[in-house]
N, C-alpha and C positions, 0 to 999 in steps of 0.2 A: 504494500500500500504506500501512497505516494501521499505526504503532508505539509502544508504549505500553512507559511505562520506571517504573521503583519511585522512589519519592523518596529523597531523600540519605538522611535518617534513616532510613531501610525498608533501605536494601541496604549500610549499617554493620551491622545486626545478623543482616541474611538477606545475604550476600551474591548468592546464587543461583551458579551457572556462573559462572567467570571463562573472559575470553581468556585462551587460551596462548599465550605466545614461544617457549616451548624445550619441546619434548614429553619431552628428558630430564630435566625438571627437572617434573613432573606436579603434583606436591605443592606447588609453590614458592610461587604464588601465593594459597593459603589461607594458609603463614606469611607471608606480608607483608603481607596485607589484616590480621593479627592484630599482627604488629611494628608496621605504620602505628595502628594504633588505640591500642594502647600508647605509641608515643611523642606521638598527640597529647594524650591525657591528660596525659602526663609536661608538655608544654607548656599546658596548659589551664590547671592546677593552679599555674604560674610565669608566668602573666603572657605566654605567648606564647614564653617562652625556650627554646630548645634546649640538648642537652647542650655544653659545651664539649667540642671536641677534646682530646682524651687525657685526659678527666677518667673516671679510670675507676668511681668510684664513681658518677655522674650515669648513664653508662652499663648498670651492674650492677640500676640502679634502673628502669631502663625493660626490664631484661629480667626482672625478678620481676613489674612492672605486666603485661607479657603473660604471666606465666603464671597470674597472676591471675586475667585476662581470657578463658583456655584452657577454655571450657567445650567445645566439639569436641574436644581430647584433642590435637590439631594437634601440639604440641611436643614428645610422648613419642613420636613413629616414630623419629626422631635425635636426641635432646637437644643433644646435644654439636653438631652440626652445624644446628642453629636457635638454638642461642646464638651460635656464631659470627655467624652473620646477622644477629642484633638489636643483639648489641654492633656489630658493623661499622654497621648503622643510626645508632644513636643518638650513636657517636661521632664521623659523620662528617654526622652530620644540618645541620649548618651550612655545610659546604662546596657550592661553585656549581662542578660540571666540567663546560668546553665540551660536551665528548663529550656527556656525558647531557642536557643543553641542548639541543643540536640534537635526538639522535635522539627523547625526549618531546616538544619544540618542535614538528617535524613532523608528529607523528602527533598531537598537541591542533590543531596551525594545520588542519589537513585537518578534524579535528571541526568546528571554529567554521564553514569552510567550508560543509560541508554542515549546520549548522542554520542559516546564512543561503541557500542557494543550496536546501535539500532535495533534493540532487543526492548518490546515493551511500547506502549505509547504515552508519547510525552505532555506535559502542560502546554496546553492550548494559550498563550496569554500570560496575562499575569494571575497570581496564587495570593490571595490573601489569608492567612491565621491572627484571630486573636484570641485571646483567655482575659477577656475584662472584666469576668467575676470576679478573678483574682485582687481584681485592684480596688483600693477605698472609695468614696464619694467624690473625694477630691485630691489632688497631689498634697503628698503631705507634709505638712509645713516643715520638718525638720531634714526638708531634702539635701541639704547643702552638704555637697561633699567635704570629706575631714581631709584628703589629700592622701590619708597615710594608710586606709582600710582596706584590704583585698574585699569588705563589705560594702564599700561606698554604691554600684551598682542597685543592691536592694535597700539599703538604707534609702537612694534614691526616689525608689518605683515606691517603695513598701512601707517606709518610716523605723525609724530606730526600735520601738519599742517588735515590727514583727519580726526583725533583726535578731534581737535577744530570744525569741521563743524559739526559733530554728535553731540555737546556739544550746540550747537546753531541754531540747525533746531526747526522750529515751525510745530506739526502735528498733524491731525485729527484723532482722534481713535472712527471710531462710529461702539461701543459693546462691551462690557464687560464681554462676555459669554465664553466659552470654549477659541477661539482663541484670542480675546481680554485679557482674564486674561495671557496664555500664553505671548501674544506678550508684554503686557506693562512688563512683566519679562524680555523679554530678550532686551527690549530696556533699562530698569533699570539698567542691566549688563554691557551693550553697551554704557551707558552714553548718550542715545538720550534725548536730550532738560536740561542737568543737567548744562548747561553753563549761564550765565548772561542773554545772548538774547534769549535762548531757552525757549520754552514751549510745551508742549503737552496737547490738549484737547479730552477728551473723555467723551461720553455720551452714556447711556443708561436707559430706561424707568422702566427694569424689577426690581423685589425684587430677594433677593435671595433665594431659595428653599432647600430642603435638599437631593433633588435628584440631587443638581447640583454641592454635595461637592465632589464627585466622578470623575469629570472632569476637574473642574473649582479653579485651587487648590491654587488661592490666598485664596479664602473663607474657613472660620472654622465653627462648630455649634453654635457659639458664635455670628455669620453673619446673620443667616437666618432672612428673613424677613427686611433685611437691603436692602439700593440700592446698585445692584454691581455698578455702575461707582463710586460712594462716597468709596465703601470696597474697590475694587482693587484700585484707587487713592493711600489710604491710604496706603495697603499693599504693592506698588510700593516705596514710600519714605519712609519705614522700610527698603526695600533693598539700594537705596538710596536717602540718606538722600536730595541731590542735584536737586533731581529730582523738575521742575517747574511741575506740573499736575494741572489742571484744572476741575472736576468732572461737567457733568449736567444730568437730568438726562428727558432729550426729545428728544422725536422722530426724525429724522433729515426728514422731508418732506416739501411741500408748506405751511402747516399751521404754522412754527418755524422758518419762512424764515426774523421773526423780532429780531433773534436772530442769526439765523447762514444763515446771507445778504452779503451784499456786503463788509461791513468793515469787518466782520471774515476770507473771505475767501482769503480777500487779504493780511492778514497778514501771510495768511499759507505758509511753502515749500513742501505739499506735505497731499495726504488721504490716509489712511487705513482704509480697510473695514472688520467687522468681524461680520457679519450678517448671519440669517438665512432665510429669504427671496428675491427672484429675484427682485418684484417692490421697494423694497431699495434700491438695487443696483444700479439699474436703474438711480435712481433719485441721487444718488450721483454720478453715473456716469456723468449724463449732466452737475450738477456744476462743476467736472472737466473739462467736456467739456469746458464751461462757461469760465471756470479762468485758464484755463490751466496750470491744476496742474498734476501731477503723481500722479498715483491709484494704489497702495497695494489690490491685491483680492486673495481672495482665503476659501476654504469651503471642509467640510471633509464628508463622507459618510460612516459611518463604519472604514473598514480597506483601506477603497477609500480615495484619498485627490487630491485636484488641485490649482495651485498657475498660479494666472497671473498679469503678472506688466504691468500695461499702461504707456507709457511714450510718454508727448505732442510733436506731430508731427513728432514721428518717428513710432511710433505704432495704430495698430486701437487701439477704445475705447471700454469698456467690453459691449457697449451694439449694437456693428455692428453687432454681430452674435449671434444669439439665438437659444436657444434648442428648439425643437418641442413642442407643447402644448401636456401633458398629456390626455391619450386616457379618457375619461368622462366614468359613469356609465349610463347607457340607462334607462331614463326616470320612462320605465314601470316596469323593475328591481327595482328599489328605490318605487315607488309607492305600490306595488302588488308582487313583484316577488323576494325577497331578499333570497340570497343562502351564504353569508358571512358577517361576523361581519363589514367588509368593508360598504358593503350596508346598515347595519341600523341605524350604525353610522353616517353616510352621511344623511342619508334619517332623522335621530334626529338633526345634525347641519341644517342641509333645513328645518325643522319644527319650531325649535330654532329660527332662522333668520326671519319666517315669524310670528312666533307667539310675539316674544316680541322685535321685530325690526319692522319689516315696517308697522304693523300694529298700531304701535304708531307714525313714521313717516308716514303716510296715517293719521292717524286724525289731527297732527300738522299741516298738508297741509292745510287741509281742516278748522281749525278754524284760520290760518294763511295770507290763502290766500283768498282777497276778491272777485274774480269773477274764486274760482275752479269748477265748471261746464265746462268753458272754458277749463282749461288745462287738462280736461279727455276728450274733446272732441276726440282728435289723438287717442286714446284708446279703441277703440268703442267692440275690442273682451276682451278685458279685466274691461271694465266700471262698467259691474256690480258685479263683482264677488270684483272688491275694494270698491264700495259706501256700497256694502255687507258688508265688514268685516268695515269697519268706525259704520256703524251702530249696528254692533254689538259689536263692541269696546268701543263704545261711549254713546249706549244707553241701548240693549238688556242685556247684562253682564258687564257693569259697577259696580264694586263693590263698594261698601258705606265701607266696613270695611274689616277685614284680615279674618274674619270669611266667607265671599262671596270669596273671595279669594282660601280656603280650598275647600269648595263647588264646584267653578270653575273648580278647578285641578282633584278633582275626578270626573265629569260629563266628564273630559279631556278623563279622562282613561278610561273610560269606551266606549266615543264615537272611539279611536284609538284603543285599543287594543281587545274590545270585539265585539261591533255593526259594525267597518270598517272589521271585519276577518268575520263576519255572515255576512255581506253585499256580498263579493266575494266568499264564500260558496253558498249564495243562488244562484249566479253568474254561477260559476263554480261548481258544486258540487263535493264530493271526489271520485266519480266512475264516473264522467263525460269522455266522449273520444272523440278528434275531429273528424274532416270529414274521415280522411284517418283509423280512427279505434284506434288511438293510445292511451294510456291513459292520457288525460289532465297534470295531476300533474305526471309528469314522469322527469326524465331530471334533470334540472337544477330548476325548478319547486316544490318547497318542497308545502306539501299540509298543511296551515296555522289551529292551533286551535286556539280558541278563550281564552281570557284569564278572571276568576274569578278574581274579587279584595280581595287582602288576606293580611292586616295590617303586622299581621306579619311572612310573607312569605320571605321564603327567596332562594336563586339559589348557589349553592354548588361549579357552577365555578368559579363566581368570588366573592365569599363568600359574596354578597351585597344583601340586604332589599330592592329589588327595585322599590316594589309598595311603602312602606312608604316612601323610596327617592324623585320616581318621586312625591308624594303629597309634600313632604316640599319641594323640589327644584321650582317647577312649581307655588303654593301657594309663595314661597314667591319673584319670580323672578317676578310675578304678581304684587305683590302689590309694590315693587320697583318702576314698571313702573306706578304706579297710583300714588305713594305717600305717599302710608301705610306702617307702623311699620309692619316689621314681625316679626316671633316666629319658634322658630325649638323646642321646648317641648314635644314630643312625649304624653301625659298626653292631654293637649291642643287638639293634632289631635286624639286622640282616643277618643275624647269625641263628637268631631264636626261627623266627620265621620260618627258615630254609628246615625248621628238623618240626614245626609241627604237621601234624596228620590230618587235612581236613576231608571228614569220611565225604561220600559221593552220595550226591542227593536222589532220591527216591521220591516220586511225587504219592502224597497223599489221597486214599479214595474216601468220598463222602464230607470231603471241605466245602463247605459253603461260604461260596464269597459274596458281598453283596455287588450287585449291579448299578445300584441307584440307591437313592437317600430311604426310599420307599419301603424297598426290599430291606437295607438295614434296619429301618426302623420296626420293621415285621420280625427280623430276628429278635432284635432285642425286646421285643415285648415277650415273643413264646420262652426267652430264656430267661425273664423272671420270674421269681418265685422260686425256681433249679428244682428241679426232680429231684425225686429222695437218693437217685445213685449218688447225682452230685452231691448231693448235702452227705451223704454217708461216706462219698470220697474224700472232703472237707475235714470230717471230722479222724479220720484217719492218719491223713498228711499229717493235722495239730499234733495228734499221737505219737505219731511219727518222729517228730520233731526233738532236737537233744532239749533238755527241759533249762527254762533261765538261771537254775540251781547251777547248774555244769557249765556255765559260761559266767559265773559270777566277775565281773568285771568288764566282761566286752559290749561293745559299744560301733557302732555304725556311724561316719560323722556324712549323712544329707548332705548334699549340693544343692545349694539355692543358683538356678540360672543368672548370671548377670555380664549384660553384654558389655558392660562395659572392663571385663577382665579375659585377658588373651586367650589363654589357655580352653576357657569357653566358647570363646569364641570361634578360635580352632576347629574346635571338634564341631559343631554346630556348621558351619561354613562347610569344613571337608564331607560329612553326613548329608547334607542338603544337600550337593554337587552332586556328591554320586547317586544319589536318587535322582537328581537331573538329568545326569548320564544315561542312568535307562531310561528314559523317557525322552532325550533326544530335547532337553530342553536347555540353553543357552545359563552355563554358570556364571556365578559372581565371586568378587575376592571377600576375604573378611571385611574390607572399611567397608565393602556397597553391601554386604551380609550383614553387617552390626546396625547397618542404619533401616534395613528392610526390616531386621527381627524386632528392633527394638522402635519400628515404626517411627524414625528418626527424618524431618526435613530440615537438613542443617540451618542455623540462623543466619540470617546476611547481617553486615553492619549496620545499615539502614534504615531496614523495620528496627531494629534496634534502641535504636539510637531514637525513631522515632514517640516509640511507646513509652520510653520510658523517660522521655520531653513529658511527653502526657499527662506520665502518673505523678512527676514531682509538679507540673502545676497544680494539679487536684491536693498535695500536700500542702501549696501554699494555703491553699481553701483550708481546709482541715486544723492547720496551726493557727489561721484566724489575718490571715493579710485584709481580706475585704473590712477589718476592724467595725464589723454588724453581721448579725445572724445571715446566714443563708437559708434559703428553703430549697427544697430538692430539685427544682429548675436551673439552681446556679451549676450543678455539680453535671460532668459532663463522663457520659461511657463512651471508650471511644471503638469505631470501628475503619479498620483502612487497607486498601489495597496498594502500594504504590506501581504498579506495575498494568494498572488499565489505565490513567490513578483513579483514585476513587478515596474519599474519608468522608466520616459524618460521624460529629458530637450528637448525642441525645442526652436527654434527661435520666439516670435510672429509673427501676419501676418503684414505687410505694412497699415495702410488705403487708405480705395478707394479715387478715385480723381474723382475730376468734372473738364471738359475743360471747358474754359471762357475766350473770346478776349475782353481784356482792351486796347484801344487806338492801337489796331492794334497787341498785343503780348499778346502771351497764354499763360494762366496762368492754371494751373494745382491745383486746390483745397483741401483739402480735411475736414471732419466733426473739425479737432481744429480750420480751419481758418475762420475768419470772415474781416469783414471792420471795423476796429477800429477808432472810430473817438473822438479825446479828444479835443475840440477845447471851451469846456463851452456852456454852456444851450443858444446856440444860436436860432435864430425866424427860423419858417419853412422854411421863404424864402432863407434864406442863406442856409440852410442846402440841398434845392434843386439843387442851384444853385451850393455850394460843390462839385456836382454830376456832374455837368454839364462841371467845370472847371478843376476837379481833374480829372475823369475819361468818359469825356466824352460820356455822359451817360443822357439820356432824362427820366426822375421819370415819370412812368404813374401812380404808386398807390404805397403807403406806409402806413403799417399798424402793430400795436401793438398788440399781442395778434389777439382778434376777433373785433377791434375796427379799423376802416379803419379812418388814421388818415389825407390821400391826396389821392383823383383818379381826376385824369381826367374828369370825368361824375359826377363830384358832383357839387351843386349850387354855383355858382359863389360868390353870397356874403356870403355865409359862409365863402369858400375858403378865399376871399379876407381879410376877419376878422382874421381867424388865419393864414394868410402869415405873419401877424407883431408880432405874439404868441409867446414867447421861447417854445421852444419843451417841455419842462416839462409841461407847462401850456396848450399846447395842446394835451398830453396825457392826463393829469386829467382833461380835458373839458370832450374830447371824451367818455372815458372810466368811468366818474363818481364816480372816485376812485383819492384818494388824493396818491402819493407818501409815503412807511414808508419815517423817518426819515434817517437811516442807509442805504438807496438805491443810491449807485453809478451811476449804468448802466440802460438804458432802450435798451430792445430790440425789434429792429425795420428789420422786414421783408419789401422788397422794390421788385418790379417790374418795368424793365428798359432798352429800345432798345437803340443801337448805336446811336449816332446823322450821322455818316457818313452813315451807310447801313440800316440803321431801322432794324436790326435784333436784335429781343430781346436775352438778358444776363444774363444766368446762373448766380442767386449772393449766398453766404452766407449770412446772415443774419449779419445786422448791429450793431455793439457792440458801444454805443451813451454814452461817457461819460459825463453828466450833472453837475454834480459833483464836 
């Protein structure tokens, strides 16, 4: 496509269509394309100068220059509110803010892009952005620059006093990846947490890689292999020195909850999230919920990005509304049926997961648990096919050494990629046609060969070894989960190799394979419930079995898949190849393998740099720049494409509300609000009786978690035992769990009819300061 643009001097006086950022603000950018034109005069006129900060007659002059310049009529829809605009222009025309640095920065770096690359389409014209929620009523008077401030900028725009609250906010930064390295840059610039009472924490679990010096551009090759929350810390107070940071580097979920509890989060003003998973979000979500704090979110796709700011009780929370679950791969596809690197890649993590994951958790059960018989009983279509693999985990292929190890891994290959392709050949054959005449492997259906083991063989696509791979990755992911020292020596594996015996395959009669989702989903129904042979083979195997007495001390240690460690990767990458290989479908190396499994669209600088312009403007909101309340219209979600382009601010949504008559008056709910009660680790009985007095209110049942800590229909003398209990002591009865140390709050779900109408009461769940 062929695009033709007006010249600079043609689209000053035509501008034609402008892009929009904010569809509520329609009008906005004919008056700035008109304020910018007046203040470059104002500058043209002086030598290239701008107004001083807080000089307000410099300022009053660049707003009569536009309306000089008002031949479109532009300034008389809102006078009063297009003066605000030119004055806040022209007096703040000198100042550099991170924030609008990056988010401009972005969206110009993506231009220059595609005029060198012609990749994408460009801005039509001229681009105006503003954020003038951020800004107060009026420039504010103590704009005058000190001379001597790396602050002078927003003390400019913002006034001294919102100067000091960025200096003294405490905040959360979980991740330290692409937007995390960004943002602790431009909070560095911005002075967030560099004041006396301020700090900033951030953590993150990963190392640094050297695929990620390319986005992530605190980090140098000097880095790798470091932890980024420790590098970006560090690289944060080079820029400044002022900066309080706190580096950790764990996961922020229920198992770190002895670290970042209830005394962390109450010290915070505020989360940002810079994650590349949903159930993180999530779960940082709810402690905001919990503490109600504001949540910084936002996450890039490409030349895709999206900013959303939570803010307690005037905003939903990021996890009211959810994206659709991703459409799944069909069963019999991944099994039998693979037509893209997608599928056997998939089909290698589900192999992964079951070979050196649950099958070492399946034996720790089982030498752990002293009456497992019992808890397979619920399991009856799956009972045998797990007492199966225990026993052949545990006894049949148990390896004594790393040499049984190597052995394992090739009798692996051999049973997957050459006996399972001759299995479904003798199945299927290659001139096979179904009922209607048609040809079986036709379609979507590639016709599988079998594959020879060839040391050293190797695949042109993705220039990998990947029978010698999968033997060292599989060998020694093996003996990990046993306990054995392994070896990657190529010497070592060509010597073991050359003397194991792998027997000749014999095709099975009476396998049923499925053909479609249909027919699988027909087997699996007829084989639940398992006939009594199987339930009676099941119970045999267990029999079978050396008993957990005779293994006292051994142990299994599980593989948790994670693509971001080689070794995994390895094996997963060479495993999926070769299942490609019979199937004649196009391999990849491990980086294009790490990023397909782990469903990975590397981040550009860009979206980057744009989103996270975004999210610290919405911080200015949040710390209080506009010095007056905001309502939910000020705050802006963002959505953007740079690459058609395309952006647009909205408003967020409201959250839902639940109706609830307390004492005769509705009260309107919604997910921030709970019943806060700080009265100290009072006995149960008072705290029912709270209920009773405060909000008249009759407690049929109150419970902790899955621990029912009061109902109605429980034994009486239990009951009458802990009425005289402090509540903490009746949750560690109930629940069997001691309180941490660092736990403020217990939350307590409650169930409870009117005392006037017995009609039971919608409640929020109970926020129990103990504490």
């Amino acid at each position: 496509a062929t695009l033709s643009f007006k010249s600079y001097g043609e689209a000053l006086t035509d501008h034609g269509e402008l892009m929009m950022s904010d569809f509520a603000k329609f009008d906005r950018p004919p008056l700035l394309h008109l304020a910018y034109r007046a203040l470059a005069s104002y500058a043209e006129a002086r030598g290239m100068e701008y107004p001083l900060p807080g000089d307000a007659a410099a300022a009053r002059e660049v707003w009569e220059l536009a309306k000089s310049m008002d031949a479109d009529k532009i300034l008389e829809g809102n006078p009063a509110a297009a003066e605000r605009i030119v004055l806040h222009l022209a007096s703040g025309s000198r100042s550099v803010l991170s924030p609008m640095c990056a988010t401009l920065g972005g969206i110009v770096g993506q231009e220059v892009l595609k005029a060198c690359s012609g990749k994408f389409t460009p801005i039509n014209g001229f681009f105006y952005f503003d954020a003038d929620e951020c800004l107060p009523e009026a420039p504010p008077a103590d704009a005058a620059p000190s001379g001597t401030s790396r602050y002078d900028s927003t003390v400019a725009v913002f006034g001294k006093e919102a100067q000091r609250k960025l200096l003294d906010l405490n905040y959360f930064l979980v991740g330290a990846g692409a937007i995390g390295c960004e943002m602790l840059k431009n909070w560095a610039l911005m002075g967030v947490a560099c004041g006396e009472k301020g700090k900033v924490h951030i953590t993150d679990m990963d190392r640094i890689e050297k695929s990620n010096l390319s986005r992530q551009f605190l980090f140098r090759n000097t880095d790798i292999n470091e932890f980024k929350s420790t590098t970006a810390a560090r690289a944060a107070a080079d820029m400044n020195s002022n900066m309080n940071i706190v580096p950790y580097q764990e996961k922020v979920g229920g198992d770190t909850e002895h670290l970042f509890g209830d005394d962390f989060y109450d010290k915070l003003d505020g989360v940002c999230t810079a994650l590349d998973n949903v159930d993180a979000r999530l779960y940082v979500d709810q402690r905001c919920l919990f503490y109600r704090l504001p949540m910084l979110e936002s996450g890039t796709l490409g030349t895709k990005g999206n900013t959303q700011v939570v803010v307690p009780n005037l905003t939903e929370n990021y996890g009211a509304t959810r994206d659709p679950p991703e459409k799944s791969i069909p069963v019999c596809t991944l099994k039998n049926f693979p037509n893209q690197i997608q599928h056997t890649l998939q089909w290698a993590r589900d192999y992964f997961e079951g070979e050196f994951k649950q099958s070492g958790e399946d034996v720790n059960s089982y030498l752990s648990n002293p009456d497992y018989a019992a808890s397979l009983s619920g399991q009856s279509n799956t009972k045998l096919e797990t007492v199966m693999a225990i026993r052949k985990t545990l006894v049949d292929e148990r390896p004594m050494s790393f040499e049984d190890c190597v052995v394992w891994a090739r009798l692996k290959f051999e049973t997957l990629f050459n006996n399972q392709i001759r299995q479904l050949l003798h199945n299927f054959p290659e001139d096979q046609v179904t009922s209607s005449g048609t040809k079986f492997w036709s379609g979507s259906k590639r016709c599988p060969k079998p594959m020879v083991f060839d040391l050293d063989g190797r695949c042109e696509d993705a220039a990998m070894r990947n029978h010698f791979d999968f033997i060292v990755a599989a060998a020694n992911l093996r003996a990990h989960m046993f306990g054995i020292t392994g070896r990657t020596d190529e010497e070592y594996f060509a010597e073991v190799l050359q003397n194991v015996i792998v027997p000749d395959f014999t095709p099975q009669e009476g396998v049923k394979i499925a053909a479609n989702d249909a027919e699988a989903k027909q087997q699996s129904e007829n084989a639940e419930g398992g006939g009594m042979d199987e339930l009676t083979e099941a119970e045999q195997i267990l029999a079978s079995l050396p008993k957990p007495g005779e293994l006292a001390g051994f142990k299994l240690n599980p593989i948790e898949f994670d693509k971001d460690l080689d070794d995994h990767m390895l094996f997963v990458t060479a495993c999926s190849n070769l299942r490609a290989l019979n199937y004649s479908i196009p391999t990849e190396d491990t980086h294009r393998s790490r990023a397909i499994a782990g469903r990975i669209i590397p981040a550009i600088a860009t979206t980057t740099a744009l989103v996270t312009g975004l999210i610290c403007l919405e911080l200015y909101k949040i710390v209080g720049t506009p010095q007056r309340e905001l309502k939910i219209d000020a705050y802006k979600n963002g959505f953007v494409n740079l690459a058609i382009p395309f952006m647009t601010l909205s408003e967020p949504t409201p959250p839902a509300t639940t109706k609830a008559v307390l004492k005769g008056k509705e009260w309107d709910w919604t997910a921030w609000d709970s019943l806060d009660m700080n009265m100290g680790d009072i006995t149960l009985r008072e705290f029912i009786s709270h209920f009773e007095t405060e909000y008249n209110l009759d407690v049929s049942m109150l419970s902790h978690g899955v621990s029912i800590l009061f109902s109605f229909f429980a034994n009486k003398k239990k009951l009458a035992e802990r009425m005289k209990m402090k509540m903490s002591e009746v949750v560690e009865s109930v629940s069997k769990k001691e309180l941490p140390s660092n736990q403020l709050f217990i939350i307590l779900e409650i169930i409870a009819n009117d005392l006037d109408t017995d009609e039971e009461v919608e409640l929020p769940y109970v926020k129990f300061r103990f504490r």
